[in-house]
MARNU-723713 format. One line per 10 residues: number of its first residue (from 1); their letters; for each residue x, y, z of C-alpha. Coordinates in steps of 0.02 Angstrom, whole numbers. Last residue first. Example, Ala and Ser with C-alpha at 12.3 -4.5 7.8 and 13.67 -1.06 7.14 Angstrom:
BEGIN
2	SA	684,-53,357; 615,-225,390
// end
This chain:
BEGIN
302	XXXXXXXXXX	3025,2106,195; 3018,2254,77; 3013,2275,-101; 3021,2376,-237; 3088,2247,-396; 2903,2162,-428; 2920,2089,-603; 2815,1916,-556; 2957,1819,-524; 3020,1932,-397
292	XXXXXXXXXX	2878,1922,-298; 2872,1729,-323; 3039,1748,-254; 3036,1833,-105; 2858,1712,-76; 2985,1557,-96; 3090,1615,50; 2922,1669,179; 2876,1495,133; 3039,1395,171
282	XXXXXXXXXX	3051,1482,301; 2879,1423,389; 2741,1528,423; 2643,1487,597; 2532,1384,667; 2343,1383,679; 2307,1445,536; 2237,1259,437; 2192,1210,614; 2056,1357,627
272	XXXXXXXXXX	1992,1352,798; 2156,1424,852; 2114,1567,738; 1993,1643,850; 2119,1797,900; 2292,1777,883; 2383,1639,782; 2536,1716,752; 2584,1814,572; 2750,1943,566
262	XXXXXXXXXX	2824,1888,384; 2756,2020,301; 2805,2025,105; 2789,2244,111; 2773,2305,-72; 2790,2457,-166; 2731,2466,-318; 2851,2480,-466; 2769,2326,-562; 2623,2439,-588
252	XXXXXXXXXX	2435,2386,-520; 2359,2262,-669; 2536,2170,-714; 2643,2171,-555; 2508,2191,-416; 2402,2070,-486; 2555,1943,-518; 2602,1978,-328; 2418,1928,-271; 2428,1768,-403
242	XXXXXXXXXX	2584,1709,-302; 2537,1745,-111; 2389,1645,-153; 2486,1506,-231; 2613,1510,-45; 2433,1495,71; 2496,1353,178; 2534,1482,323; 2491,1675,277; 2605,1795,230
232	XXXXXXXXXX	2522,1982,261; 2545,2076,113; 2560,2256,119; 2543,2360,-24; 2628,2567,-19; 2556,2672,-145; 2586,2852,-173; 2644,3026,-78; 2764,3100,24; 2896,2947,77
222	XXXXXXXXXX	3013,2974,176; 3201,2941,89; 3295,3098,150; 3291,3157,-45; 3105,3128,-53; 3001,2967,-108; 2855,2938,-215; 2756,2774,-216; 2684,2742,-386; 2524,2817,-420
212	XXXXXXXXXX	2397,2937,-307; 2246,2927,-377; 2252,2791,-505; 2347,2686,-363; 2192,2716,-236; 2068,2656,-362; 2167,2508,-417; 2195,2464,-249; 2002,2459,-200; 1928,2373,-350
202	XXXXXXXXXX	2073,2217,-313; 2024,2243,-121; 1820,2229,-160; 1875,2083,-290; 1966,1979,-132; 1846,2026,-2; 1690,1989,-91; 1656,1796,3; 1684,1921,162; 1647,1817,325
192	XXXXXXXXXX	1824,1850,380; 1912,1696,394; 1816,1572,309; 1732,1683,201; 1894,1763,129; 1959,1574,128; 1817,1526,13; 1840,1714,-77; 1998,1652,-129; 2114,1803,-186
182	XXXXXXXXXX	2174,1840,-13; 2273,1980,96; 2313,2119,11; 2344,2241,167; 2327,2439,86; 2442,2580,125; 2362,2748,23; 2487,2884,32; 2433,3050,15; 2252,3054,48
172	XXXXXXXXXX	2133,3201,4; 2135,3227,-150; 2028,3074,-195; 1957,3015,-7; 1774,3038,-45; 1799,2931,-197; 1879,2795,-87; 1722,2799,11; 1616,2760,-125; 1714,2651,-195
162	XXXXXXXXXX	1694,2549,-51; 1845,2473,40; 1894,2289,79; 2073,2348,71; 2137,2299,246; 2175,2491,285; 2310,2628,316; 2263,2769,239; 2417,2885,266; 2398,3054,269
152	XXXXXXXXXX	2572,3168,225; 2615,3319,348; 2543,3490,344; 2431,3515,482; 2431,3719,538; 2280,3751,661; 2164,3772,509; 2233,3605,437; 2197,3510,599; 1988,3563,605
142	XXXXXXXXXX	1977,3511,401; 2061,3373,458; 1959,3322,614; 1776,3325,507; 1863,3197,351; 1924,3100,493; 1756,3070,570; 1681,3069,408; 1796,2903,368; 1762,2821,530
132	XXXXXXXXXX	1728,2672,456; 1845,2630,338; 2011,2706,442; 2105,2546,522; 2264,2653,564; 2274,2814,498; 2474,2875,490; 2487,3066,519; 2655,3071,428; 2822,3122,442
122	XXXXXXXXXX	2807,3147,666; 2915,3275,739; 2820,3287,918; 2718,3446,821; 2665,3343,693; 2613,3191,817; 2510,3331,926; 2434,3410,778; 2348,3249,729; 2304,3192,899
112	XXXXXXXXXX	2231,3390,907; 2119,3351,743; 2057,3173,843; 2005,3287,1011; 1913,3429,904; 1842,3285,812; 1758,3222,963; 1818,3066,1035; 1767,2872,1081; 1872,2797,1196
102	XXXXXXXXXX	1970,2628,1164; 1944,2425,1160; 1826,2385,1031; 1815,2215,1079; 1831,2155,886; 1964,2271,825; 2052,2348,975; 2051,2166,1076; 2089,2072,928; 2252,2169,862
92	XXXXXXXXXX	2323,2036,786; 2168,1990,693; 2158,1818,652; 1962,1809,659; 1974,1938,524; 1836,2081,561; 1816,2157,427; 1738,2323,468; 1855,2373,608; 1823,2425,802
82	XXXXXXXXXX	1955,2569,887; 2063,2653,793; 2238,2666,803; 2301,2836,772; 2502,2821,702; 2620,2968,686; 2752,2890,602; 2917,2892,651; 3020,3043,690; 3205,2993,625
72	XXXXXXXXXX	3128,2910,448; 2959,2794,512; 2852,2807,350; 3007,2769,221; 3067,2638,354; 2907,2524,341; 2828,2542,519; 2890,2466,663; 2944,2661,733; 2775,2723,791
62	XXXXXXXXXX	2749,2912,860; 2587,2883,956; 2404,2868,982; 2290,2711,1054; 2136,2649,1061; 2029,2777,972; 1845,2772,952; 1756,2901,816; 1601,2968,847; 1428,2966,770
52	XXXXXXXXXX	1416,2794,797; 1533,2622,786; 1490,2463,796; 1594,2410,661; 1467,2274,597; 1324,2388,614; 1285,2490,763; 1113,2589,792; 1144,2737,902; 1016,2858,808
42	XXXXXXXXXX	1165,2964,710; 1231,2794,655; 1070,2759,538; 1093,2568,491; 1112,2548,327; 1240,2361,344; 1314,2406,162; 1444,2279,200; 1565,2380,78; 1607,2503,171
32	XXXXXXXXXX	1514,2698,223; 1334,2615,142; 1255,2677,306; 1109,2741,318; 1090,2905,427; 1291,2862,407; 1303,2925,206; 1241,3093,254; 1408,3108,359; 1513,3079,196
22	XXXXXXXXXX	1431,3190,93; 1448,3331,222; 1625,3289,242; 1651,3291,76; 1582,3456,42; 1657,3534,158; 1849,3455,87; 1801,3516,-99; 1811,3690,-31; 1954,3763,-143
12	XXXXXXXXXX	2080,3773,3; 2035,3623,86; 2054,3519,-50; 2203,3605,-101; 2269,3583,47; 2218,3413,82; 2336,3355,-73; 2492,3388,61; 2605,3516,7; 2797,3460,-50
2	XX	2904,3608,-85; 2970,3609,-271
// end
């Protein structure tokens, strides 16, 4: 059977208008993520994202450093945007997530990024840092599918995600490609002022892996739809690393898909922060292979 993206459906029976008009109601006071700042967007107030009415884009492109099953012979079609909702001080892309570096664009301009990556031979339409621009996206889609979209969506977020939000999103996203990144809400303060990070991301994954299950792949091994976890390693945090793979293993599915990232450098504030302020050793990146293993976790990636 020919794979169809769930937009089209959504599209297609009208579910899609009315999500992007319940979406854009939600910015006159905005509860879009889960630091429920209610500011009204439409009247130029900025919360934690500062972002308005319009989306801001740093960057657009075919990318080929993403997991293989996104990337294939055409890479993924990756939209950067601009600003974030978390906020990690070790962001390693500071200057598009905390200085907002980019352009704000219409939806018109976002749906033709969308088309363009299809049309350059793109597999996916990869969405990078997506929380708060959700209506945004929601608006651009409906605009890409009636000029001929039909490639898989990729959410591609840090997991601190509303339900509310993620609701929006069911039948709509394809593959959902969330960063686990800490269980200790002391560290989750520490680094990204979020003492709820670690049970908004548990809430959050569950959600996107009962709508769109265990990662599925086609014959020329791209993915189409399903979960994809990332972990970022972190230095000293090895027991954190642990109890995430145990979550993913016994309350996700011990088939999800999982990316042990081994890529972290001290970018952003995080030389004030000795305890990150270096890198991961080997011996950690070994032993976090094997507590993934441990834990019943055979689809990975590192």
């Amino acid at each position: 059977m020919e794979f169809q993206p769930a937009y089209i459906k959504a599209y297609t029976s009208g579910d899609l208008d009315q999500k992007i008009e319940q979406a854009f109601n939600a910015l006159h006071n905005c509860t879009l993520c889960p630091r429920q700042c209610k500011v009204d967007r439409f009247s130029r107030q900025r919360g934690i994202c500062k972002t308005g009415i319009q989306a801001k884009v740093a960057s657009y492109q075919p990318h080929f450093g993403e997991e293989e099953v996104l990337v294939g012979n055409g890479g993924s079609g990756t939209i950067f945007f601009s600003n974030c909702n978390l906020m990690c001080n070790f962001c390693q892309n500071f200057d598009i997530s905390h200085s907002g570096q980019g352009e704000e664009v219409t939806d018109t301009q976002l749906a033709n990024m969308m088309i363009w990556l299809e049309n350059y031979g793109c597999h996916n339409i990869n969405l990078v840092t997506p929380s708060h621009v959700v209506p945004q996206i929601l608006s651009a889609l409906k605009i890409a599918i009636e000029n001929g979209l039909s490639i898989p969506l990729v959410y591609n977020t840090s997991s601190y995600d509303s339900f509310f939000t993620l609701k929006l999103l069911d039948g709509i996203i394809d593959i959902y490609m969330p960063d686990f990144k800490f269980v200790d809400p002391v560290q989750s303060e520490l680094t990204m002022n979020a003492t709820d990070y670690p049970e908004i991301a548990k809430r959050a994954i569950l959600e996107m892996y009962r709508q769109v299950g265990d990662l599925v792949i086609d014959s020329k091994g791209i993915a189409q739809r399903g979960l994809i976890v990332r972990h970022l390693l972190m230095p000293g945090n090895t027991k954190e690393t642990g109890e995430i793979f145990e979550f993913l293993s016994n309350s996700v599915s011990k088939n999800t898909f999982t990316n042990i990232m081994n890529q972290y450098k001290p970018q952003g504030t995080a030389s004030q922060s000795p305890e990150i302020n270096k890198l991961v050793t080997d011996t950690e990146f070994k032993h976090a292979i094997e507590l993934a293993r441990l834990s019943g976790l055979h689809r990975l990636v590192y």
